[in-house]
PAMIGU-381102 format. One record per residue: residue number from 1; residue in three letters; x, y, z of N, C-alpha, C in turn. Coordinates in nm, 2 decimals. Each point is the difference from the previous one (the first is absolute). Layout:
N
num; residu; n.east; n.north; n.up; ca.east; ca.north; ca.up; c.east; c.north; c.up
NUM; ALA; X; Y; Z; X; Y; Z; X; Y; Z
...
END
This chain:
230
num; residu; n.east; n.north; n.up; ca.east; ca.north; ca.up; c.east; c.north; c.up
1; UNK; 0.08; -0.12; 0.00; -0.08; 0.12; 0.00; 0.09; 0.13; 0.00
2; UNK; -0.04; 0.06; -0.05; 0.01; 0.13; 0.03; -0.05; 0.13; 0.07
3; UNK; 0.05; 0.17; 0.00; -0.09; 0.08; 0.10; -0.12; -0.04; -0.07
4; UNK; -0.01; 0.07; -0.12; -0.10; 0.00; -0.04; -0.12; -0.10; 0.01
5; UNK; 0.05; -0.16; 0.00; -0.13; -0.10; 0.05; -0.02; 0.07; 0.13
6; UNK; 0.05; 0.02; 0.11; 0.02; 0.01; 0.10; -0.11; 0.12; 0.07
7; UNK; -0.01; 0.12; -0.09; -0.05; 0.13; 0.03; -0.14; -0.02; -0.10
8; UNK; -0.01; -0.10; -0.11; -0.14; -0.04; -0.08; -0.06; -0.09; 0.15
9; UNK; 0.04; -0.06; 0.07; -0.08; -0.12; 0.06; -0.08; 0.11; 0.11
10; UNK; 0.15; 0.10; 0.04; -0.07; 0.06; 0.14; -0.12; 0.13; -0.07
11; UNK; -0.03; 0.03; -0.07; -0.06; 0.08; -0.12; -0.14; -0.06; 0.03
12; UNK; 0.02; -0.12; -0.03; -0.17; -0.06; 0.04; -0.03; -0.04; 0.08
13; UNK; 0.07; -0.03; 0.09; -0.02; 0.02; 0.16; -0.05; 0.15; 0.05
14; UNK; 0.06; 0.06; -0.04; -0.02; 0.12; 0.06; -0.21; 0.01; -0.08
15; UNK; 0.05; -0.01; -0.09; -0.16; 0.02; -0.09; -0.13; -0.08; 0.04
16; UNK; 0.03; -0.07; 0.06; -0.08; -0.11; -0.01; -0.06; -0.01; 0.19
17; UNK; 0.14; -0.02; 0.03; 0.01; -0.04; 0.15; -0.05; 0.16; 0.07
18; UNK; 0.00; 0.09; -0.04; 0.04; 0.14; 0.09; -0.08; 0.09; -0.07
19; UNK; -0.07; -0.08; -0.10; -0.06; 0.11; -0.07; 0.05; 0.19; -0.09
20; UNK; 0.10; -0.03; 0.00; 0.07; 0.15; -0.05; -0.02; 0.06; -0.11
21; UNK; 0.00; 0.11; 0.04; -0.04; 0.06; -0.14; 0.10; 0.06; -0.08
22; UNK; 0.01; 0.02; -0.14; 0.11; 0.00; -0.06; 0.12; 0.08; 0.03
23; UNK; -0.05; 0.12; 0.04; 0.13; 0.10; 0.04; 0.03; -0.06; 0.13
24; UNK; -0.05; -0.06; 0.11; 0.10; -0.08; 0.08; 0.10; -0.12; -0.02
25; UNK; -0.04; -0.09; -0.11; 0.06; -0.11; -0.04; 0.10; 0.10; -0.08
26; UNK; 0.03; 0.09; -0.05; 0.13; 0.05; -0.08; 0.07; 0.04; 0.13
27; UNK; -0.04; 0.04; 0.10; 0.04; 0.10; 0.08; 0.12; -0.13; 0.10
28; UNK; -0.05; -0.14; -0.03; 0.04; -0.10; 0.11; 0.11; -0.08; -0.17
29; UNK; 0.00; -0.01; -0.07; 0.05; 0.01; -0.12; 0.14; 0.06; -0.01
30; UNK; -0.02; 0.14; 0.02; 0.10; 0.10; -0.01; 0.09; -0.05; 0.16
31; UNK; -0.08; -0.02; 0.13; 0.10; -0.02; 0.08; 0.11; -0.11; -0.03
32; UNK; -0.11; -0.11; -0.05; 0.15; -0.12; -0.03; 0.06; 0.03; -0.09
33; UNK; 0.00; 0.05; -0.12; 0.08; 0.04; -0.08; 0.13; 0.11; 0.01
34; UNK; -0.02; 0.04; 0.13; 0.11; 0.11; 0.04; 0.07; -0.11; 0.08
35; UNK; -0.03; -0.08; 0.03; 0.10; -0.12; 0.07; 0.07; -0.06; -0.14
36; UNK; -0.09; -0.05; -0.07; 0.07; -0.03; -0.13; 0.10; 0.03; -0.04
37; UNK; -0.02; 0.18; -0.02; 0.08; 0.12; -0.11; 0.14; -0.02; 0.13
38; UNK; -0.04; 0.02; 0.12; 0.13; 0.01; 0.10; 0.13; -0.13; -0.02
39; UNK; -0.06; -0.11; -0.01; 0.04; -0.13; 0.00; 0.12; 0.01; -0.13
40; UNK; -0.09; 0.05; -0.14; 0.07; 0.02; -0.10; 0.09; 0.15; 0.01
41; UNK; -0.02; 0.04; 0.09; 0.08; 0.13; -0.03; 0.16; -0.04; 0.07
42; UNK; -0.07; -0.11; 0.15; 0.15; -0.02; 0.07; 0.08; -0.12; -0.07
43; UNK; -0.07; -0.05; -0.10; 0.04; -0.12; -0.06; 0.01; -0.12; 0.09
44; UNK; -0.14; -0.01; 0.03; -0.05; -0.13; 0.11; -0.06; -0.06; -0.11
45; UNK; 0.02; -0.15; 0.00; -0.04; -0.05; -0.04; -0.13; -0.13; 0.07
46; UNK; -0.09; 0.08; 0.03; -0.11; -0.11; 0.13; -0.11; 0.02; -0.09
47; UNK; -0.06; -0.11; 0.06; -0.14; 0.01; -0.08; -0.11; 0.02; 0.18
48; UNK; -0.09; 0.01; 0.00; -0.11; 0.05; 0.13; 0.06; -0.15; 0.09
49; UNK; -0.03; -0.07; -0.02; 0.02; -0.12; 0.11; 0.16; -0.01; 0.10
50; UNK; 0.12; 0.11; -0.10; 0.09; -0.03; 0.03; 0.03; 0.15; 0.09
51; UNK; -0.10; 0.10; 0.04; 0.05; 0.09; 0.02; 0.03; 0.02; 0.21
52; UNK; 0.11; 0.08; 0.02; 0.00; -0.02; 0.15; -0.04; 0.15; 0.10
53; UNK; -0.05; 0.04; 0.07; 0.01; 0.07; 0.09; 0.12; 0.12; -0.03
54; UNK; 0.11; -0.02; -0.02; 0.13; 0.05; -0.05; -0.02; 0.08; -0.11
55; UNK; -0.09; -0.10; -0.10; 0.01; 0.09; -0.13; -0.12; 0.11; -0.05
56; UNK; -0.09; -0.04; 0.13; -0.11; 0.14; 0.01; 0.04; 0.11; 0.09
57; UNK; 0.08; 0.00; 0.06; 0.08; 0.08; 0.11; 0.05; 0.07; -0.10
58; UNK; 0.11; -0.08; -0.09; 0.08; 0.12; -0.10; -0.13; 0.04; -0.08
59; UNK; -0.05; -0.04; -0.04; -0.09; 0.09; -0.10; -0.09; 0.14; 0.09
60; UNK; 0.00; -0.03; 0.11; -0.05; 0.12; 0.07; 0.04; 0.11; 0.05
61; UNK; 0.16; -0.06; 0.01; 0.11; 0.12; -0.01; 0.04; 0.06; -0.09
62; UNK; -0.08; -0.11; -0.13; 0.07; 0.12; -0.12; -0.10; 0.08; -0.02
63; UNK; -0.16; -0.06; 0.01; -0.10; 0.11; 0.02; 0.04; 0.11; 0.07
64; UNK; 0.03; 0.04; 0.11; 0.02; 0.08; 0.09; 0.13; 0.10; -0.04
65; UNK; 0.11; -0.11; -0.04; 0.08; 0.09; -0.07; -0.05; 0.09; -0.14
66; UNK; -0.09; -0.04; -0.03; -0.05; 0.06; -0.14; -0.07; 0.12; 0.04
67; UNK; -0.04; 0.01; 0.15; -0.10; 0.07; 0.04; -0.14; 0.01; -0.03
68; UNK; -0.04; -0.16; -0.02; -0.14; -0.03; 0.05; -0.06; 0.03; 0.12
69; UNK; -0.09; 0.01; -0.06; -0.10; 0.06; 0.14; -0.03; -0.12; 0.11
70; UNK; -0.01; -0.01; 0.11; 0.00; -0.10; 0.10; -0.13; -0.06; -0.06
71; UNK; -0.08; 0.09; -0.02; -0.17; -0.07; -0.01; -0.01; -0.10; -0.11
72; UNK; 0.09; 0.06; -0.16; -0.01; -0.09; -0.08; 0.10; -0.11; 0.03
73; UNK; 0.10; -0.01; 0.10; 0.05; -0.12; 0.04; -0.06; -0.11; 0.05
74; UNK; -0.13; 0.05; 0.10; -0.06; -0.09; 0.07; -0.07; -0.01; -0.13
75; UNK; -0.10; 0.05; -0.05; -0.08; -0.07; -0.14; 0.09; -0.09; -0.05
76; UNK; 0.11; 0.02; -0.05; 0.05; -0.16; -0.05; 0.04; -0.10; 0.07
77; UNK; 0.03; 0.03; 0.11; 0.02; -0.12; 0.14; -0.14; -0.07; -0.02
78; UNK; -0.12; 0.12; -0.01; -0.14; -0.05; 0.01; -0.05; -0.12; -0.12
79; UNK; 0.07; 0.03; -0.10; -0.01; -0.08; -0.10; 0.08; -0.13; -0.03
80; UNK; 0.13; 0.01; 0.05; 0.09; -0.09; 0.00; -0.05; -0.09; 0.11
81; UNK; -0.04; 0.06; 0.16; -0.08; -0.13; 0.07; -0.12; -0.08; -0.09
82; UNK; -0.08; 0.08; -0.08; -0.12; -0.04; -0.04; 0.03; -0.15; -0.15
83; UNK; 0.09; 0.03; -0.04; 0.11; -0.06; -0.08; 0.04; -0.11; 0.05
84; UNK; 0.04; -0.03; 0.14; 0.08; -0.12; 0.05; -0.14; -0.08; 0.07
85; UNK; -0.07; 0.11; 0.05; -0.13; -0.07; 0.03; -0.10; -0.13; -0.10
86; UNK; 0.01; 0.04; -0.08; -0.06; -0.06; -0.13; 0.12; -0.10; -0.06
87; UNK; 0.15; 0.02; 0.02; 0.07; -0.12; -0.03; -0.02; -0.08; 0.13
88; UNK; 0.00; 0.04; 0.13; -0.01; -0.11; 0.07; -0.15; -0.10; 0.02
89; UNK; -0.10; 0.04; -0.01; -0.14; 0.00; -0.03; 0.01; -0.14; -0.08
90; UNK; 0.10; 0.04; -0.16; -0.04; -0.10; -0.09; 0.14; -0.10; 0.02
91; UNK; 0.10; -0.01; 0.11; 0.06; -0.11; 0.01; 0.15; 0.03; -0.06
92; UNK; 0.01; 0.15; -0.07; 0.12; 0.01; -0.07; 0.12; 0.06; 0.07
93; UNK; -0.02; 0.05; 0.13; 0.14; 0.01; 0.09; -0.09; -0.08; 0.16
94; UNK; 0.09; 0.04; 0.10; -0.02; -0.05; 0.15; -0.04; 0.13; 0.07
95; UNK; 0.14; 0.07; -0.05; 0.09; 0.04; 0.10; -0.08; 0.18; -0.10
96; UNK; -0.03; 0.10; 0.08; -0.06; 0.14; -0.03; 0.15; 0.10; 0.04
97; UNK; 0.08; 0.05; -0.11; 0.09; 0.05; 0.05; -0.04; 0.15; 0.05
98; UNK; -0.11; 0.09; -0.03; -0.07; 0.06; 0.06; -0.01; 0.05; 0.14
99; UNK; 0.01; -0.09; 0.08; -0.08; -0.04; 0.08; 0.08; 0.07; 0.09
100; UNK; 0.19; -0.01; 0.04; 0.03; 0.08; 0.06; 0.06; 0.20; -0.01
101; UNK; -0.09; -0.01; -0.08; 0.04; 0.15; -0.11; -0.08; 0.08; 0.08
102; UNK; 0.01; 0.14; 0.07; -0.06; 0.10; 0.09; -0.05; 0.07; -0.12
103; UNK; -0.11; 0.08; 0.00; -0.04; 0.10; -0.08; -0.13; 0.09; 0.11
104; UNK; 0.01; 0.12; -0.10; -0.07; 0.08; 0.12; -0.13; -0.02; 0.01
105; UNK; -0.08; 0.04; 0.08; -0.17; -0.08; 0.01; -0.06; 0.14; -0.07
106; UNK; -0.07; -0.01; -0.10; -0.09; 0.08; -0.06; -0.19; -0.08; 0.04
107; UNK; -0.05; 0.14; 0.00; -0.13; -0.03; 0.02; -0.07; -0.12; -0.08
108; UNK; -0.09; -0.09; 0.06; -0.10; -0.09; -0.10; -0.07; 0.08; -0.15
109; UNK; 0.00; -0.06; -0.07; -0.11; 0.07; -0.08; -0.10; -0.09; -0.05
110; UNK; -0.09; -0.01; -0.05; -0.12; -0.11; -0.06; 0.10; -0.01; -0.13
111; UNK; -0.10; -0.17; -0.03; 0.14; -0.06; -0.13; -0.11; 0.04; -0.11
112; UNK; 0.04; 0.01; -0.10; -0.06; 0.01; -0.12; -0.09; -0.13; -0.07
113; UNK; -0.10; 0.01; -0.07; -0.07; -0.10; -0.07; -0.03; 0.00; -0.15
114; UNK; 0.02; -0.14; -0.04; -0.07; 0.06; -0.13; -0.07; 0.04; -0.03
115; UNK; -0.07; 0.06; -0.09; -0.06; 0.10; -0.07; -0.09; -0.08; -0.07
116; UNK; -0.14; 0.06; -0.03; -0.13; -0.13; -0.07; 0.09; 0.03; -0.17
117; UNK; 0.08; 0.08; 0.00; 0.04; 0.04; -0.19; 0.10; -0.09; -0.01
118; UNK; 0.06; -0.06; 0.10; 0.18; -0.06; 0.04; -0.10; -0.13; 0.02
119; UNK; -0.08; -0.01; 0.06; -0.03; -0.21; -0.03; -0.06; -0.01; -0.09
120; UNK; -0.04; 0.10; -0.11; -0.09; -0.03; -0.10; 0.11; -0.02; -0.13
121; UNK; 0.12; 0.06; 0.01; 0.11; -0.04; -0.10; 0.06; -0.16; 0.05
122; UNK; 0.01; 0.00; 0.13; 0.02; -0.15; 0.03; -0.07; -0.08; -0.08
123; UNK; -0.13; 0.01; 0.01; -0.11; -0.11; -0.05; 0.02; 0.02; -0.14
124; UNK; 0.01; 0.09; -0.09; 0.01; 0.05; -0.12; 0.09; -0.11; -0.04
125; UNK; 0.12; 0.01; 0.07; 0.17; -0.11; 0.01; -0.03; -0.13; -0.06
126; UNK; -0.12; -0.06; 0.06; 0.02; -0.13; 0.03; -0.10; -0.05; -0.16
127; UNK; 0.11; -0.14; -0.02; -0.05; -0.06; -0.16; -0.08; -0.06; 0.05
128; UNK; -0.11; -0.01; -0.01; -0.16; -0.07; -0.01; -0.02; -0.13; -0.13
129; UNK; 0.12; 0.04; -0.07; 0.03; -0.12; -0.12; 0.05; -0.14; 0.07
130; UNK; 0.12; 0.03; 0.10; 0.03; -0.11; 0.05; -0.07; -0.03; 0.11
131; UNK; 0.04; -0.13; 0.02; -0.09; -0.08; 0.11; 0.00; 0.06; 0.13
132; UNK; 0.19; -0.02; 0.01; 0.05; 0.11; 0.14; -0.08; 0.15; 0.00
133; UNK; -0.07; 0.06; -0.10; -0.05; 0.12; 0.01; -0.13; -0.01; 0.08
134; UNK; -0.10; -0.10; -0.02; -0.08; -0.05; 0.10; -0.02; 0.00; 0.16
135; UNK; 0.15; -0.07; 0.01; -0.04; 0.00; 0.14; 0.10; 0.09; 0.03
136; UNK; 0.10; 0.11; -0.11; 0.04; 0.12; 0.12; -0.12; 0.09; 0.02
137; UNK; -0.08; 0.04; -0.10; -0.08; 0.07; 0.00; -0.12; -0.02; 0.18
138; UNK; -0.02; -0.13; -0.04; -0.07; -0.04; 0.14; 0.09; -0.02; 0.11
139; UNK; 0.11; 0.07; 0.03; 0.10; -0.02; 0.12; -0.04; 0.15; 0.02
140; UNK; 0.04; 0.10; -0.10; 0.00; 0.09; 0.01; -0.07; 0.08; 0.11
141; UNK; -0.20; -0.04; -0.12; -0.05; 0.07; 0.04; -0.08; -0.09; 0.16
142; UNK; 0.06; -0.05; 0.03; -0.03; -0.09; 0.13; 0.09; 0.07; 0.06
143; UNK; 0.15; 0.04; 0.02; 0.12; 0.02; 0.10; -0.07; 0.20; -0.02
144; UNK; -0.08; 0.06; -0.09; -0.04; 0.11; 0.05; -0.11; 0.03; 0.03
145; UNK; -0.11; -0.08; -0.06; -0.16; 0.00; 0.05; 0.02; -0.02; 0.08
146; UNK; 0.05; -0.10; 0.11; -0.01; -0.05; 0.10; 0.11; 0.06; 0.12
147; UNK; 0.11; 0.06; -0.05; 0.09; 0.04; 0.07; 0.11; -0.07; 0.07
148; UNK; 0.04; -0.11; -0.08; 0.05; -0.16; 0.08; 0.16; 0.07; 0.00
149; UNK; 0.08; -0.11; 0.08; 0.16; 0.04; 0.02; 0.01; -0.06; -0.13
150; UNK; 0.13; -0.01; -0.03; 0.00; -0.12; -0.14; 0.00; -0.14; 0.07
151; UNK; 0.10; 0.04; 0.16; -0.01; -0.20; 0.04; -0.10; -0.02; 0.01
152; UNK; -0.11; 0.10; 0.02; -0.15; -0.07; 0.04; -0.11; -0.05; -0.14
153; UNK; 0.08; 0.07; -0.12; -0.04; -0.01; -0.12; 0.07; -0.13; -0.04
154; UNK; 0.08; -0.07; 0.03; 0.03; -0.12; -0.05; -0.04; -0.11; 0.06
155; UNK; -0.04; 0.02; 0.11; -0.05; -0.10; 0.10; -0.16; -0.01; 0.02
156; UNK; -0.01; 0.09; -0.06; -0.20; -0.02; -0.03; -0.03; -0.12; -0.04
157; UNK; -0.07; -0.10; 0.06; -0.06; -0.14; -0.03; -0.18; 0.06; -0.05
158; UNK; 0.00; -0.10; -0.13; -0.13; -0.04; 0.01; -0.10; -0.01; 0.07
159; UNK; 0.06; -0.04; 0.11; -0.13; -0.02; 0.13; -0.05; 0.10; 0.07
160; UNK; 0.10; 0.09; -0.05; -0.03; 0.13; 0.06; -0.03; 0.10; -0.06
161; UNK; -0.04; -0.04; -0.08; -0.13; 0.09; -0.16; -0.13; -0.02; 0.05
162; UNK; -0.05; 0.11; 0.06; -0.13; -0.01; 0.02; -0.07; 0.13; -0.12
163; UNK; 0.02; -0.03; -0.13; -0.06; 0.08; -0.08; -0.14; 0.04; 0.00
164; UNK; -0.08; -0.10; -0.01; -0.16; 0.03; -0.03; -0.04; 0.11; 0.14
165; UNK; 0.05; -0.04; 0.15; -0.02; 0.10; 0.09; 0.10; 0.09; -0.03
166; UNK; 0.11; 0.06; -0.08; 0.05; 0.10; -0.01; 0.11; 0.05; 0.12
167; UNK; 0.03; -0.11; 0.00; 0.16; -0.02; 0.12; 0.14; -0.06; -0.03
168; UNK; 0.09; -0.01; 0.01; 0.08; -0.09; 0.05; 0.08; -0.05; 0.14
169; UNK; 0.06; -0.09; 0.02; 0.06; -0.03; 0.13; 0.14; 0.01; -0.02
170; UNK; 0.08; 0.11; 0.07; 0.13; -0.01; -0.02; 0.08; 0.02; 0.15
171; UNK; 0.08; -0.09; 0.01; 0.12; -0.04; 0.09; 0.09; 0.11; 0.01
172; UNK; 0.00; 0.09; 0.08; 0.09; 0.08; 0.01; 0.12; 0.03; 0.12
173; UNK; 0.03; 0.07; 0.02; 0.11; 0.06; 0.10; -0.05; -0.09; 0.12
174; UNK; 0.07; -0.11; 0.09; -0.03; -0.02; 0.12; -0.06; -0.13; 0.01
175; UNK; -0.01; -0.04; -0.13; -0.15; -0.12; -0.06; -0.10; 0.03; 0.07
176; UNK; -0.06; 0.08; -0.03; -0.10; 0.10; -0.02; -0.09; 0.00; -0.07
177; UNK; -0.13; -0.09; -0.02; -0.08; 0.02; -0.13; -0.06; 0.12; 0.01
178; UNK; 0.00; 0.05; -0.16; -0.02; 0.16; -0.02; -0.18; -0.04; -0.12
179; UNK; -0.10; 0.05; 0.06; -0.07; 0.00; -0.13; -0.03; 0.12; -0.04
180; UNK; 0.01; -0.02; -0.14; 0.05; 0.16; -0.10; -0.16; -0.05; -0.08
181; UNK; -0.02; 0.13; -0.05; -0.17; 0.06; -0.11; 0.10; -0.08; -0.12
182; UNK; -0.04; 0.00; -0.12; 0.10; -0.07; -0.11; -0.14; 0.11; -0.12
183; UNK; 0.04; 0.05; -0.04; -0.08; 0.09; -0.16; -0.05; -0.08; -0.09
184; UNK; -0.09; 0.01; -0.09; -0.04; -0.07; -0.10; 0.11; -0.04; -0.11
185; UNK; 0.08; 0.13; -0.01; 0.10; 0.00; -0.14; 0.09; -0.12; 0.04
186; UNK; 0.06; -0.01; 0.11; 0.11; -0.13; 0.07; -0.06; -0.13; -0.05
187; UNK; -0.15; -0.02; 0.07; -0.09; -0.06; 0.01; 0.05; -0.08; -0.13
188; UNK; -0.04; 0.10; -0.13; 0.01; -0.07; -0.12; 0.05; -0.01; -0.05
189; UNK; 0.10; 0.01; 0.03; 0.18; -0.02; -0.03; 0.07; -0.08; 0.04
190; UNK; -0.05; -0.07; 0.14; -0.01; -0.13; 0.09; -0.02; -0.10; -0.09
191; UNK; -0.17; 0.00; -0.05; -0.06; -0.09; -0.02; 0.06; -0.02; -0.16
192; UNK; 0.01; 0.08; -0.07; 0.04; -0.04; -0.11; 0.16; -0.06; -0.04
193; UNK; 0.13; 0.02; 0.08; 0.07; -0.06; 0.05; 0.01; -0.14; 0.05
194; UNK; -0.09; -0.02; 0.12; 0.02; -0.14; 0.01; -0.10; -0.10; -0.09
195; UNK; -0.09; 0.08; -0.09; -0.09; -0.12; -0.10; 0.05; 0.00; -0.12
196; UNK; 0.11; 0.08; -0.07; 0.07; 0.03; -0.09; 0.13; -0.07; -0.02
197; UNK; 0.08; 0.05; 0.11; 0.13; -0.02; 0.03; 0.06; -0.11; 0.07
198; UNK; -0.03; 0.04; 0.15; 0.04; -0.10; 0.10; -0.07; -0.16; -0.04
199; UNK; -0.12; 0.01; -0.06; -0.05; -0.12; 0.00; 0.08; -0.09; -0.08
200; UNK; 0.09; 0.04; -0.12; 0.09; -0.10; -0.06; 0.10; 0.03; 0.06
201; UNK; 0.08; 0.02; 0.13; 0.10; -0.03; 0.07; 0.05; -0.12; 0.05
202; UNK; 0.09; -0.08; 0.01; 0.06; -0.08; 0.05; 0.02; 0.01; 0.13
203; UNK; -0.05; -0.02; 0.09; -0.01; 0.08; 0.15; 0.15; -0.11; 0.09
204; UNK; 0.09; 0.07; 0.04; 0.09; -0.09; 0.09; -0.08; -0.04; 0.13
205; UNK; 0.04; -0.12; 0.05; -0.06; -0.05; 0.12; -0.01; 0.14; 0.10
206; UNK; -0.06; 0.02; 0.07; -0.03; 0.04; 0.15; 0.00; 0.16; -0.01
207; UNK; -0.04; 0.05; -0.22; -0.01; 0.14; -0.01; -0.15; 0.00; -0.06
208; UNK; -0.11; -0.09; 0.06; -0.12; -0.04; -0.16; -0.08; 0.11; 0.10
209; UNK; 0.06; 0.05; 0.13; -0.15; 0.14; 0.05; 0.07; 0.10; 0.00
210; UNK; 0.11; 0.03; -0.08; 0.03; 0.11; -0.04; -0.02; 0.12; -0.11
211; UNK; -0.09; 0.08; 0.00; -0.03; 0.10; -0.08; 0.08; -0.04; -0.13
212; UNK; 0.14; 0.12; 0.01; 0.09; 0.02; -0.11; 0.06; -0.07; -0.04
213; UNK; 0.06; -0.04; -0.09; 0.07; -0.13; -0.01; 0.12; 0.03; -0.12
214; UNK; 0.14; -0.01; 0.00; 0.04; 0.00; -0.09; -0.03; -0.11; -0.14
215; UNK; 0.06; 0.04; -0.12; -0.08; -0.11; -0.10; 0.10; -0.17; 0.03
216; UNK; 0.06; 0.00; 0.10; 0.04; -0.16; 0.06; -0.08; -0.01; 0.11
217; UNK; -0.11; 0.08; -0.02; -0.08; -0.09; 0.16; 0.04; 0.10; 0.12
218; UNK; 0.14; 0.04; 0.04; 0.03; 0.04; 0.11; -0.07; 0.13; 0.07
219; UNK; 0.02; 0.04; 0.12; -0.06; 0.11; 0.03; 0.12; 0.13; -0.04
220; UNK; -0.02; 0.07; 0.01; 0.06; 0.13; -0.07; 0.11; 0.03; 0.16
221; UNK; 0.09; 0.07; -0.05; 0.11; 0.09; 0.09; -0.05; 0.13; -0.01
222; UNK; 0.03; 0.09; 0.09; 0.00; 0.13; 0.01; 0.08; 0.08; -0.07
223; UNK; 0.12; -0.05; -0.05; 0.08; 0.03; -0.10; -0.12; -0.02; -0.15
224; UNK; -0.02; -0.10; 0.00; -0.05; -0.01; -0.13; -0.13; 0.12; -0.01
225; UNK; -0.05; -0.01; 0.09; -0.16; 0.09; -0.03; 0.08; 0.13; -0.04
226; UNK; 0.13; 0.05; 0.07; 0.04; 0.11; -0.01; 0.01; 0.03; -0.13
227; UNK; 0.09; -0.10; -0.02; 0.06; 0.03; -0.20; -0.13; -0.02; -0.07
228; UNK; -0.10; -0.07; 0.02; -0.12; -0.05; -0.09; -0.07; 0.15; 0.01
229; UNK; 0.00; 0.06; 0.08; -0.09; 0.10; 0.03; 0.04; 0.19; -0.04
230; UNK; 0.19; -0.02; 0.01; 0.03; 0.12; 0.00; -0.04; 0.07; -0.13
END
């Protein structure tokens, strides 16, 4: 892999998982890529998994030597945690070099959302020619009708489709069953998916009450929804 796989994966994470709206996903974009530009400027040769504590330190002294503003330093600290967060999340480091880096405390602010104009180019996105267009379309509009995490979006069973009453059952934070209202539009986007699609699937053993399914049967990663969806 490269940055670039590296900053596409966390891209749809951020999109998907966090809901962002476009000028914040550039804005979290631009932070890792000034780690990038630094890397190639000192003639480091790391890729994200390989980076340490040490080599965010120097990049913040060269900020500061440059006479960056403190506030845009923590913004990139802000983004470079949010960065390692999402590598550790999907299994691609351990270790958050982050984590011992001081930065100054700026006020909370409310996070941004997308926009009804920003999910209607998503939906626009998606090939409805292919099979996989089917059931992203019905992930989609399920993980926003409904409001789901994505892990709660891959883990949705069958059994817990209560469509005709206009619910679902979902497992959340704490194992926790959560029941959510579910919209007509999901609704048919559900049903036409698993009587379409899913129904000629090859189902692997012990995934046959699983909603989504990749086209081998399996249940989907959180990785995958991300790239299927960005």
């Amino acid at each position: 892999m490269n940055w670039q796989s590296y900053i596409r994966g966390f891209v749809a994470y951020l999109k998907l998982e966090k809901g962002l709206a476009k000028h914040s996903l550039d804005a979290y974009v631009r932070d890792v890529g000034k780690l990038q530009e630094f890397l190639l400027l000192k003639k480091i040769d790391k890729l994200p998994p390989a980076i340490e504590p040490d080599d965010l330190n120097q990049l913040l002294l060269y900020l500061n030597d440059m006479g960056i503003h403190q506030r845009s330093q923590a913004r990139l600290l802000s983004g470079l945690r949010a960065f390692y967060k999402y590598l550790i999340l999907e299994g691609i480091v351990e270790d958050d070099p982050t984590e011992l880096i001081d930065s100054p405390k700026l006020p909370r602010t409310l996070p941004d959302f997308l926009t009804v104009e920003e999910i209607n180019l998503i939906i626009q996105q998606i090939d409805m020619s292919r099979l996989d267009g089917e059931r992203n379309r019905a992930m989609f509009e399920t993980l926003y009708g409904c409001g789901l995490r994505v892990s709660e979006l891959i883990n949705l069973r069958l059994t817990n489709l209560f469509l005709k009453e206009g619910f679902i059952k979902v497992l959340g934070k704490g194992d926790k069953d959560r029941l959510i209202p579910i919209d007509p539009t999901s609704v048919k986007y559900i049903k036409s998916y698993v009587r379409f699609v899913r129904s000629d699937i090859l189902i692997k053993s012990g995934e046959e009450d699983i909603l989504f399914l990749s086209r081998r049967g399996k249940r989907l990663t959180r990785q995958y929804v991300f790239m299927a969806l960005k």
